[in-house]
C-alpha positions in Angstrom: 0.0 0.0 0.0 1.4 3.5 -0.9 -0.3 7.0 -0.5 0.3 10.5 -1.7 2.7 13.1 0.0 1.5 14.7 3.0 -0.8 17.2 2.6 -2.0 20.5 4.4 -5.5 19.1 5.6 -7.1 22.6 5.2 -6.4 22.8 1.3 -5.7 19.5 0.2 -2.1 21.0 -1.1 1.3 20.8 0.4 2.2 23.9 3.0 4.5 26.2 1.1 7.3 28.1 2.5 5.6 31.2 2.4 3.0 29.8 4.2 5.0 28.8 6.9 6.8 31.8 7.0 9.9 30.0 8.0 12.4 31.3 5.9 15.5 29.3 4.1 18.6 29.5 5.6 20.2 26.7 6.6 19.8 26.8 10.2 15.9 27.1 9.4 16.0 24.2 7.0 17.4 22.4 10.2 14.6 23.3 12.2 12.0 22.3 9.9 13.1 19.0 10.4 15.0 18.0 7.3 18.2 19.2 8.0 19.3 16.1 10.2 18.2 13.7 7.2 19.8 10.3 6.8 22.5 10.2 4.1 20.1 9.3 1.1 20.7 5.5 0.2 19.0 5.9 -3.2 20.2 9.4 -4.5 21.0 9.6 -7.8 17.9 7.3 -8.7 14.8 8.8 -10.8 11.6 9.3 -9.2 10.0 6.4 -10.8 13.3 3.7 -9.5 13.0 6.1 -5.9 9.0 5.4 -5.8 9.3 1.5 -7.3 11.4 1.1 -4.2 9.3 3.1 -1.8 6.6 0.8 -2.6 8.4 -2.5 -2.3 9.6 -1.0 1.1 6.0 -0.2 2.6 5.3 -3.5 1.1 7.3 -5.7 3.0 6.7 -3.2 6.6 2.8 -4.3 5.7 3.6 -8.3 5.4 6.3 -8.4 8.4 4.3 -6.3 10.8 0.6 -5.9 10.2 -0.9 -9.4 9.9 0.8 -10.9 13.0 0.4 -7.4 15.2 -3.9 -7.8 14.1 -3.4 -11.5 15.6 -2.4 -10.2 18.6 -5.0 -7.8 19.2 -7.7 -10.0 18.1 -6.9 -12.7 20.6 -6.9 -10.0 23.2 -10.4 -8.3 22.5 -11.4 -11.9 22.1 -9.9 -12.5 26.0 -11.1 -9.5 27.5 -15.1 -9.8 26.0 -15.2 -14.1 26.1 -16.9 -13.1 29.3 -20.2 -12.1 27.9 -20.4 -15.3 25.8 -19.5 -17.6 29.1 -22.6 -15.1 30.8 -24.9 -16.8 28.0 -24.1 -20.6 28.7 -24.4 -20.7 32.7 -21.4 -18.5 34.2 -23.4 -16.9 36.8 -25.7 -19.6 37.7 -22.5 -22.4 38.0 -20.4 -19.5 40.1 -23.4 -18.5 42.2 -23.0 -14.5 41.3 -25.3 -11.7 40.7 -25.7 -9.9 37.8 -24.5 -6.8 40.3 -21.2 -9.2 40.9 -21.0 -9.7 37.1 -21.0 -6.1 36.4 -18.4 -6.1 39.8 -16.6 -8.0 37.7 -16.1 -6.8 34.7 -15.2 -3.2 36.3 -12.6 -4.3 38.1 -11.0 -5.0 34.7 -11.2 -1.9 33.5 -9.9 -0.2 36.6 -6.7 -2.1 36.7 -6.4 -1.9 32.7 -7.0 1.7 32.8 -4.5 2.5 35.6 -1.4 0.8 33.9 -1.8 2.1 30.7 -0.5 5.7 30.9 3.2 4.4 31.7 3.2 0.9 29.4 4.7 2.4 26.3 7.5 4.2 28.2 8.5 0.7 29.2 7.9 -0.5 25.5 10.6 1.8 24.3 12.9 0.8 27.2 12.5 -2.9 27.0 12.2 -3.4 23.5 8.6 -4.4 21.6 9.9 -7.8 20.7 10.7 -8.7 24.2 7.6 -6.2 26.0 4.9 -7.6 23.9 5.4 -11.3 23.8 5.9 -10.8 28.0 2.6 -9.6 28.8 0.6 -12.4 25.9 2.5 -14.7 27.8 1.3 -13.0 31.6 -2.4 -12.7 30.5 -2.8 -16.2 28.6 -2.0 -17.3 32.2 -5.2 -15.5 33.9 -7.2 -16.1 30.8 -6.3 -20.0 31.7 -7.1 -19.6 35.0 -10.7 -17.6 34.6 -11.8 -21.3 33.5 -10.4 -22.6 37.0 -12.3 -20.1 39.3 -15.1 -21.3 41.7 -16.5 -18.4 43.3 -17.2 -14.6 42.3 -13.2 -14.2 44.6 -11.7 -15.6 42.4 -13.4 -14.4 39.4 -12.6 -11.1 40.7 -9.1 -11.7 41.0 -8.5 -13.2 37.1 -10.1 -10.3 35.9 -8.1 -7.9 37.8 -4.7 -9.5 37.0 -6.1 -9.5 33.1 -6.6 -6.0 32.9 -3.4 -5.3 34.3 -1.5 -8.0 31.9 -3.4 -7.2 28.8 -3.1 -2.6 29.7 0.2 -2.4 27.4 -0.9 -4.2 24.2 -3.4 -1.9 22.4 -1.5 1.4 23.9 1.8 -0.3 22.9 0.8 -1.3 19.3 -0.7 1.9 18.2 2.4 4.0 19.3 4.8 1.2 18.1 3.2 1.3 14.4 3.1 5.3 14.2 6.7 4.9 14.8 7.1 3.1 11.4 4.8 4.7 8.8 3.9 8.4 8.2 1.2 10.4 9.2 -0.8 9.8 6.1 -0.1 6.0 5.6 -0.8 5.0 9.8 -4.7 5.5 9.4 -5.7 2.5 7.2 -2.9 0.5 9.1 -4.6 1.4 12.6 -7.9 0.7 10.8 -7.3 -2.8 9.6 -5.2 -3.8 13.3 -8.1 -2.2 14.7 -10.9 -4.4 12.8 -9.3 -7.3 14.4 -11.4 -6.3 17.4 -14.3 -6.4 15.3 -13.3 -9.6 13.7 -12.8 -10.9 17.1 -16.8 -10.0 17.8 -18.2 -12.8 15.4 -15.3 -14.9 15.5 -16.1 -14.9 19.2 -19.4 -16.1 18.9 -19.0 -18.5 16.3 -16.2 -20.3 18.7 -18.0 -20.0 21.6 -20.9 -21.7 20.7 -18.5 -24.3 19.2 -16.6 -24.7 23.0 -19.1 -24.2 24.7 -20.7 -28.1 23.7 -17.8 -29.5 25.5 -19.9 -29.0 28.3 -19.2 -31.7 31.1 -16.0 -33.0 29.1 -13.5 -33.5 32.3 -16.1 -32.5 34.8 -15.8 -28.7 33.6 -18.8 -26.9 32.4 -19.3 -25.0 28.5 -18.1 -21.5 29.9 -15.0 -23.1 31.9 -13.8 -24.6 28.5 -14.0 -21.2 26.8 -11.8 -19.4 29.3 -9.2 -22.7 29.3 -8.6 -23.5 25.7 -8.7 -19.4 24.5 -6.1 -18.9 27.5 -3.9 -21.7 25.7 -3.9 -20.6 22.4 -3.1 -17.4 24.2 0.1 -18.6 25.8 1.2 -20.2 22.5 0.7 -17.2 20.2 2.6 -15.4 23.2 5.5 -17.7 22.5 5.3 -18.0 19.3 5.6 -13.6 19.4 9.4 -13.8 20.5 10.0 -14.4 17.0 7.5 -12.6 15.6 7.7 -8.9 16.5 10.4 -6.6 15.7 12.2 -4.1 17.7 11.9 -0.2 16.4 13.3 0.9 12.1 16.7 1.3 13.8 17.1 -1.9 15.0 14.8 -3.9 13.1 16.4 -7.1 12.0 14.3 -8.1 9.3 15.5 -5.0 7.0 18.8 -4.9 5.7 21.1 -1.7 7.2 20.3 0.6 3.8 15.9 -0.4 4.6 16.5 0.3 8.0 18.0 4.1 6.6 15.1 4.4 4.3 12.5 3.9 7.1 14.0 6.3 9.1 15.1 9.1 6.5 10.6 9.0 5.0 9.9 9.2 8.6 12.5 12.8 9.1 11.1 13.7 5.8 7.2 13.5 7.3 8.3 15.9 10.5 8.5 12.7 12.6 11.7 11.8 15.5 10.0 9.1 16.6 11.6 6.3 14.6 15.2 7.4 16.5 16.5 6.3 19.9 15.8 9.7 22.3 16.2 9.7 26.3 13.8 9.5 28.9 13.1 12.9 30.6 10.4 14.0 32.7 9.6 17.1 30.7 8.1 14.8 27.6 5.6 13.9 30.5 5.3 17.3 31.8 4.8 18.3 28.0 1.9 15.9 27.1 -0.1 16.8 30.6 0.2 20.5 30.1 -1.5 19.7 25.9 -4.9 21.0 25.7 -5.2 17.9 22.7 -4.4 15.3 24.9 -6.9 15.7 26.8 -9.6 16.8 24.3 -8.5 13.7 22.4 -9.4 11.6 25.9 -12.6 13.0 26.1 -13.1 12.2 22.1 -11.7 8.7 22.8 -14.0 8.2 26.0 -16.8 8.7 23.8 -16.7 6.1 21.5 -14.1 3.5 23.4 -17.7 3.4 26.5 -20.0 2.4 24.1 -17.1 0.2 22.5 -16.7 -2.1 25.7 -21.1 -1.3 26.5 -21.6 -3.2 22.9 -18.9 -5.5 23.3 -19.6 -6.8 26.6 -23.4 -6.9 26.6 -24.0 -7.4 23.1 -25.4 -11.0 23.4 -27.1 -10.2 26.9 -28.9 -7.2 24.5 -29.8 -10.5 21.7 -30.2 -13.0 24.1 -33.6 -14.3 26.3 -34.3 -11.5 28.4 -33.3 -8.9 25.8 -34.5 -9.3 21.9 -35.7 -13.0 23.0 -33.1 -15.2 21.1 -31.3 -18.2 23.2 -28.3 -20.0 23.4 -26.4 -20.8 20.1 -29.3 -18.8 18.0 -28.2 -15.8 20.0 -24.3 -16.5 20.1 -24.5 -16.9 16.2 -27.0 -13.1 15.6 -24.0 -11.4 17.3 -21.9 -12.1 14.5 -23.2 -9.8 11.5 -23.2 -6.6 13.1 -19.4 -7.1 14.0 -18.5 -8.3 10.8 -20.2 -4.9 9.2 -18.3 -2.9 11.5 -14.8 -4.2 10.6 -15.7 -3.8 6.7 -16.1 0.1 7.4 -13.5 0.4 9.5 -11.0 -0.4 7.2 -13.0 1.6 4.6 -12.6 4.7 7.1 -9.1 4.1 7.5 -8.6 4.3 3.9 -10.6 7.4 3.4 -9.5 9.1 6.4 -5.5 8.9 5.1 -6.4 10.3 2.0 -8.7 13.1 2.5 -6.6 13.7 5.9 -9.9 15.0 7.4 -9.8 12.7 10.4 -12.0 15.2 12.6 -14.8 14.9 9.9 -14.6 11.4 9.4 -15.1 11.3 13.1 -17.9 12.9 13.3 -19.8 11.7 10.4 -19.3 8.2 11.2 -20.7 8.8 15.2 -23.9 10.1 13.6 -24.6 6.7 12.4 -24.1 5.3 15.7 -26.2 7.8 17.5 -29.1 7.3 15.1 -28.7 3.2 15.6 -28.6 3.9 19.1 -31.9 6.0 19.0 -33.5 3.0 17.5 -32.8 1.0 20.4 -34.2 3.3 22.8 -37.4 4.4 20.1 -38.8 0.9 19.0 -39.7 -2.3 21.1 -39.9 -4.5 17.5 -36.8 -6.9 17.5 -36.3 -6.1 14.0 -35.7 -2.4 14.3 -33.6 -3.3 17.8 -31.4 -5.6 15.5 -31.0 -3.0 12.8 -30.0 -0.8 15.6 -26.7 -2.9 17.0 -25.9 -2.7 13.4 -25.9 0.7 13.0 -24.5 1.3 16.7 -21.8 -1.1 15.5 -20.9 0.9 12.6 -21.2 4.5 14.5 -18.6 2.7 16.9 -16.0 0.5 15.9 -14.4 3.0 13.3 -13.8 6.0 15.3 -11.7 4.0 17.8 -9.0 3.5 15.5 -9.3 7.1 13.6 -9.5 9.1 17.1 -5.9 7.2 18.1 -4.4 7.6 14.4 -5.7 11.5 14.6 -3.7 11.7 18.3 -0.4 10.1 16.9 -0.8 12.0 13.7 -0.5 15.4 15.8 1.8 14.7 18.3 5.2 14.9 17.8 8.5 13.6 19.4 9.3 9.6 20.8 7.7 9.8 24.4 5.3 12.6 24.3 3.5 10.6 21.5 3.9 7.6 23.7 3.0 8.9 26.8 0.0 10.8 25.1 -1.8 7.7 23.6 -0.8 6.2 26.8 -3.4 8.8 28.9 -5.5 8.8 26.3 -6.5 5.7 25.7 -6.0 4.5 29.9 -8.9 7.7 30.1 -10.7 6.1 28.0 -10.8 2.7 28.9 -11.3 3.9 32.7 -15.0 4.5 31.3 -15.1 0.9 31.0 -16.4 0.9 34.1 -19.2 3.1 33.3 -19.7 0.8 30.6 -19.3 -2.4 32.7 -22.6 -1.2 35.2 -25.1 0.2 32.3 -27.1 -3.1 31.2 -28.7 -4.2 34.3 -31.2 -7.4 34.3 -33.3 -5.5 36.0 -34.0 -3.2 33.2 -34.7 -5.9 30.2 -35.9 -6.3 28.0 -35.4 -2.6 27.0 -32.6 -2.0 28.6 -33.2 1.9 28.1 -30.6 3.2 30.8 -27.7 1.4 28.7 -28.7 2.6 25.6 -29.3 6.3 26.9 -25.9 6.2 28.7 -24.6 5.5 25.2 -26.4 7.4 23.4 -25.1 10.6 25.0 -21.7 9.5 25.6 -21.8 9.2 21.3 -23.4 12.6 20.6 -21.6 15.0 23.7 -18.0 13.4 23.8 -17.3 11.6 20.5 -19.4 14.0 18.2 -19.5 17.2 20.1 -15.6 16.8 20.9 -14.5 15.5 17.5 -16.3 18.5 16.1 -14.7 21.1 18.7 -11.4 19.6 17.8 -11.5 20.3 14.5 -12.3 23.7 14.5 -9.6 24.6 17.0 -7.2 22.7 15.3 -7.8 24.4 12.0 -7.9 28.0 14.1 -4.1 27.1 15.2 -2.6 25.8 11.6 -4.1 29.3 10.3 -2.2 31.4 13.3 0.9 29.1 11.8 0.9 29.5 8.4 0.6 33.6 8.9 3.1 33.4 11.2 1.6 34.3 14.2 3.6 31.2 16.0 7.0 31.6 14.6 8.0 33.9 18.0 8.0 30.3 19.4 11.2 29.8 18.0 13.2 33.1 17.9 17.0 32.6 18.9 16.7 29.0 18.7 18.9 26.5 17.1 17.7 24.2 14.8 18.3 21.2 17.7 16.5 23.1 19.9 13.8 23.9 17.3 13.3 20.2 16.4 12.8 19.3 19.9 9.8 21.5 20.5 8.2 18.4 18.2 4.5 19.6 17.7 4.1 23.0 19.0 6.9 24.4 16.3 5.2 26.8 14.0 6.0 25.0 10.6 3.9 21.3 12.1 0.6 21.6 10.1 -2.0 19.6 12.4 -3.9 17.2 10.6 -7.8 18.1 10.9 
């Protein structure tokens, strides 16, 4: 996959100099990020040899990191929702719990997830991805095993918590580890199609555990033990299996040959980006991504699609199921499947349209208005058909806005930990609404189940849509202050070192809308 040349996402045309109102001497070339450039590896070539190549090099990132990377996520949105299925086929009844217990449950999760998630991709950068990663498969494989071993709500409690805190560094980690190998206008579809794996994972999920779930009594365990025992081991293998699997950062990847490795990093210098480069730890990239107004706008945009995320994830087949649209057991595991497998096709499709157009903000918000109108048909009709429309539509208002709100975040911040530690609070914000989401769907309130679907239903329309759209327009205010050089006092009497280091908030980074 190959896309065009960054572009100013006001216009649709490339920033010019005058524009930026940067000026050309050599120290200012430095600063606009080009002027510590990698000694070009393929100078001298035509554009046609330089883009042939450019091509076969994004070609090869896309087979060595995407597919395997998707795996990974997949088995871990497939871990962290197998719960709801289990709920279906006799979890509470075997265990003795409440639905109040279940919900306990399932919050607990999200606290612990939430909580560790800020620092995991500092630790990414300082242990490596291809040791980091693999680690914590490995770690929650182990509790996913052992959730099909517990005997009372205890020790249900306990698996979840140590799964949330095993499973916090994976989607944080992979996000920020991909931005650090394509540019800004090639990571959308790549977030998009890791992304769908969740998605995938939705009616993959069903269709397998309906299938486990008939081992039923097979070594004196019940249908929703097996589920949580033989996804854990599959877990632990694929864990394994990832030591060989991922790659460390472009500089030390050992799949590409030294002159690749160069080429990775010299398109990344050329797109404004540090990130692929080895830079130390200080606590001032901390200190600058707590003091960004966008990282936390970006949190409350993330909280309001990543609640109704885990809300549809989690309680999807309790919403299809006996004492929601009336469905049961396996005819209820398998109507959870379509609406899933919708939402990954427009993911993707989002992705790709988001990356060219660079109009993430829009995309965002046109997308949510599907959602919120799915949504309304939950809460508007009691006829199962219109209800099952509506997780279709809710499906599709949801599941593509995860990955473009993250994409949109990396896209505009700038230098190795700040982006890191940004994603990090954004998305450990967001998934601390888990917990919101985990308490919405009570059994009391089926079959409508109208408290769930309002809390949704606004999170969607004053966080996802109503801060998508306020992002936007002050993100477009501050690239006009740049281009007519109302910033560039930002970096008077600096040196091009110093200029490059204030990442993002120089004058000459365009933000992408």
């Amino acid at each position: 996959m190959s896309f065009p040349e960054k572009r100013d996402s006001d216009s649709g045309r490339s920033p010019s100099d005058d524009e930026k109102k940067i000026g050309e001497s050599g120290a200012e070339f430095q600063a606009l990020g080009h002027g510590d450039l990698h000694p070009d590896p393929d100078a001298g070539l035509s554009e046609e040899e330089r883009a042939k190549i450019d091509r076969r090099l994004l070609w090869k990132l896309d087979l060595r990191l995407i597919p395997w990377l998707c795996l990974l996520y997949l088995i871990s949105f497939l871990d962290r929702t197998n719960i709801g299925n289990a709920r279906l086929v006799g979890l509470e009844e075997d265990l003795g719990i409440t639905g109040g217990q279940y919900n306990a449950a399932l919050s607990l999760f999200f606290v612990s997830y939430s909580l560790a998630e800020p620092l995991t991709n500092v630790l990414l950068k300082r242990l490596r991805p291809s040791i980091f990663l693999p680690a914590i498969m490995l770690l929650w494989g182990i509790c996913m095993t052992t959730m099909g071993l517990v005997h009372n709500f205890q020790g249900l409690m306990a698996a979840r918590f140590w799964l949330g805190l095993a499973e916090a560094g994976l989607f944080p980690g992979i996000n920020y580890y991909l931005s650090c190998w394509y540019k800004r206008n090639e990571f959308g579809i790549r977030a998009a199609i890791f992304f769908s794996a969740a998605a995938v994972s939705g009616s993959f999920g069903g269709l397998l555990a309906a299938a486990i779930a008939q081992m039923d009594g097979v070594g004196g365990k019940d249908g929703w033990a097996w589920i949580f025992i033989l996804e854990g081991i599959v877990t632990v293998a694929v864990g394994i299996a990832s030591f060989w699997m991922v790659f460390d950062f472009p500089d030390e990847a050992t799949f590409l040959s030294p002159v690749d490795r160069e080429r990775v990093i010299r398109r990344l210098k050329e797109d404004q980006q540090s990130s692929a480069e080895h830079e130390e730890f200080k606590s001032s990239y901390l200190w600058a991504s707590l003091k960004d107004w966008k990282t936390w706008l970006y949190a409350v945009i993330y909280m309001g699609c990543v609640s109704p995320l885990y809300a549809f994830s989690l309680f999807l087949p309790t919403i299809i199921g006996p004492n929601g649209l009336g469905f049961k057991g396996t005819q209820a595991q398998l109507l959870s499947v379509p609406p899933y497998a919708a939402a990954a096709c427009l993911t993707v499709l989002i992705g790709w349209i988001a990356d060219r157009t660079q109009q993430r903000g829009i995309c965002n918000a046109g997308v949510s208005i599907i959602g919120v109108i799915g949504f309304g048909m939950l809460l508007g009709s009691k006829a199962p058909g219109v209800q099952y429309a509506g997780t279709f539509l809710g499906a599709l208002g949801i599941y593509p806005c995860i990955a473009n709100t993250i994409t949109w975040a990396s896209n505009n911040t700038e230098g190795v930990y700040k982006r890191g530690v940004t994603l990090g609070l954004v998305i450990g914000w967001g998934n601390l609404n888990g917990v919101v989401s985990s308490n919405i769907y009570r059994k009391k309130d089926a079959p409508t189940y109208y408290i769930g679907h309002g809390v949704v239903f606004s999170y969607m329309v004053l966080f996802l849509l109503g801060g998508s759209t306020l992002m936007y327009f002050l993100l477009r205010s501050e690239n006009t202050k740049r281009r007519t050089g109302k910033r560039d006092n930002l970096v008077a009497g600096k040196s091009g070192k110093e200029i490059e280091a204030l990442g993002d908030v120089r004058p000459n980074f365009i933000y992408t809308l």
